[in-house]
Residue, then its C-alpha position, 0 to 999 in steps of 0.5 A: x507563381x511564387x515559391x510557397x516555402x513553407x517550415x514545419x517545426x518537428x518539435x511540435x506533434x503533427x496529427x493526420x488522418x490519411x496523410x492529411x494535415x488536419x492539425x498540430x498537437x501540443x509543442x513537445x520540446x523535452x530532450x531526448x535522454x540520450x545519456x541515460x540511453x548510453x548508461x543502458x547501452x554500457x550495462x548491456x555490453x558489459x552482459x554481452x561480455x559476461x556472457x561471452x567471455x571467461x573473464x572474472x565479472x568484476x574485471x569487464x566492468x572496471x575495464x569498460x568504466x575505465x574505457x569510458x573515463x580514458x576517452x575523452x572525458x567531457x561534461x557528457x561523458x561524466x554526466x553518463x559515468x554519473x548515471x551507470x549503476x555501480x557495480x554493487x547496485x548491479x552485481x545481482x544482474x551481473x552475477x545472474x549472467x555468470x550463472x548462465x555462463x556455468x549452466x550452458x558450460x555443464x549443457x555443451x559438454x556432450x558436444x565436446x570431445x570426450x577428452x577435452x571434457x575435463x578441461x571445459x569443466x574444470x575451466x568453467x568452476x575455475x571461471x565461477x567464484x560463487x560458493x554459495x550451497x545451491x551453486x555448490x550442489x549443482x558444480x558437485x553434481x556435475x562433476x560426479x555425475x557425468x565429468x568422472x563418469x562414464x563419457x561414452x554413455x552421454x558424449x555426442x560429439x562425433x556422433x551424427x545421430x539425433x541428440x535429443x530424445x524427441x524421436x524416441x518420445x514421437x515413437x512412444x507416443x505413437x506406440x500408445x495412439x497405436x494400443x488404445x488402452x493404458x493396460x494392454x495383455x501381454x498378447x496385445x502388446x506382442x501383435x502391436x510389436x508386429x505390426x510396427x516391426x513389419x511397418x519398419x522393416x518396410x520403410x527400410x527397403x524403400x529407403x534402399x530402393x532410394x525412396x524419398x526421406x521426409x527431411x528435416x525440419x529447417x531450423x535444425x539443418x541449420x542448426x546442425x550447419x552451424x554446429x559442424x562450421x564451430x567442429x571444422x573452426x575448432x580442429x582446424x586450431x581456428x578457436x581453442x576449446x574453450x571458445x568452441x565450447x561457448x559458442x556452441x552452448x549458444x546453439x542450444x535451447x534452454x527452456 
């Protein structure tokens, strides 16, 4: 029996209803735009450096445009240089990044050493040129709040402790399951004091008799692993505070 050699055009749709060929579709022979797919590829890196690097703005864009213009230049490559935004056209999207940038720099100083706190700081506005009123009030409020406070009260860099205030709110929100009633008497209040001291201390003693601790949760053993790999990276002159800080503004959430 001969050899059924059979040539299947993919440029056509093929419609099947489980896994059988029942019929073609219309031909769909447009190209596909893979050079305005590689201007979009070439504003997302240029946001990825935005992002990572203390670099001014203008700079990574001029220096990832020239990358494109000194390689070498066919018809594709300017068709693409042809159809990246100018800077101008995206310097709000850009500018929006540099903002991030400043936000999760002032976020992460509690996890810089207190005496390093001053150099991620003052590196950050050095960093950012945007002097408008509202990013203004944010860099003054930073800095004379917290930068020339008081660090002991809020750095949490050495500390191995929760650092949020989740646990504290779970307590309080037990504490007000525990009352039943949004205005308790004094004498309420002291018997339910009572009743969680003598439930603590209880829990105390089994935990020194090598009781089981209810671990934590995955994600935030992971996040802490990650966390003490940037500390060791950091002290171990692998990464300059700078780049400590930045990477580990990335561990941390922002709503």
């Amino acid at each position: 029996m001969a050899n059924l050699q059979v040539q299947v055009n993919f440029l056509e749709n093929v419609v099947t209803v489980d896994n059988i060929l029942v019929s073609f579709g219309r031909p769909h022979n447009h190209k596909g735009d893979f050079i305005g797919l590689a201007a979009e590829s070439f504003v997302r890196k240029v946001k990825k450096r935005c992002r990572d690097e203390a670099a001014p703005i203008p700079s990574i864009y001029d220096e990832e445009l020239g990358a494109l213009r000194n390689a070498d230049c066919d018809d594709t490559v300017v068709d693409m240089i042809k159809q990246i935004p100018t800077f101008q056209s995206c310097k709000s999207v850009l500018e929006n990044e540099d903002f991030h940038r400043l936000v999760r720099r002032a976020a992460v100083l509690p996890l810089v050493p207190d005496h390093r706190v001053e150099d991620v700081w003052f590196q950050a506005l050095e960093d950012n040129d945007d002097n408008t009123d509202a990013i203004m009030r944010f860099k003054d409020y930073v800095t004379e709040t917290w930068v020339e406070g008081h660090f002991h009260l809020w750095n949490h860099f050495d500390h191995d402790g929760p650092r949020t205030t989740n646990a504290v709110e779970g307590w309080h929100h037990k504490l007000n399951r525990m009352c039943r009633r949004a205005h308790p008497n004094i004498f309420v209040f002291v018997e339910m004091l009572k009743k969680e001291q003598a439930a603590n201390e209880a829990k105390i003693i089994q935990i020194t008799a090598r009781g089981v601790v209810r671990p934590k949760k995955k994600k935030y053993r992971q996040l802490d692993s990650r966390l003490q790999r940037l500390k060791d990276r950091m002290r171990q002159g692998q990464m300059d505070i700078v780049a400590y800080a930045d990477a580990a503004s990335h561990l941390i959430h922002f709503e």
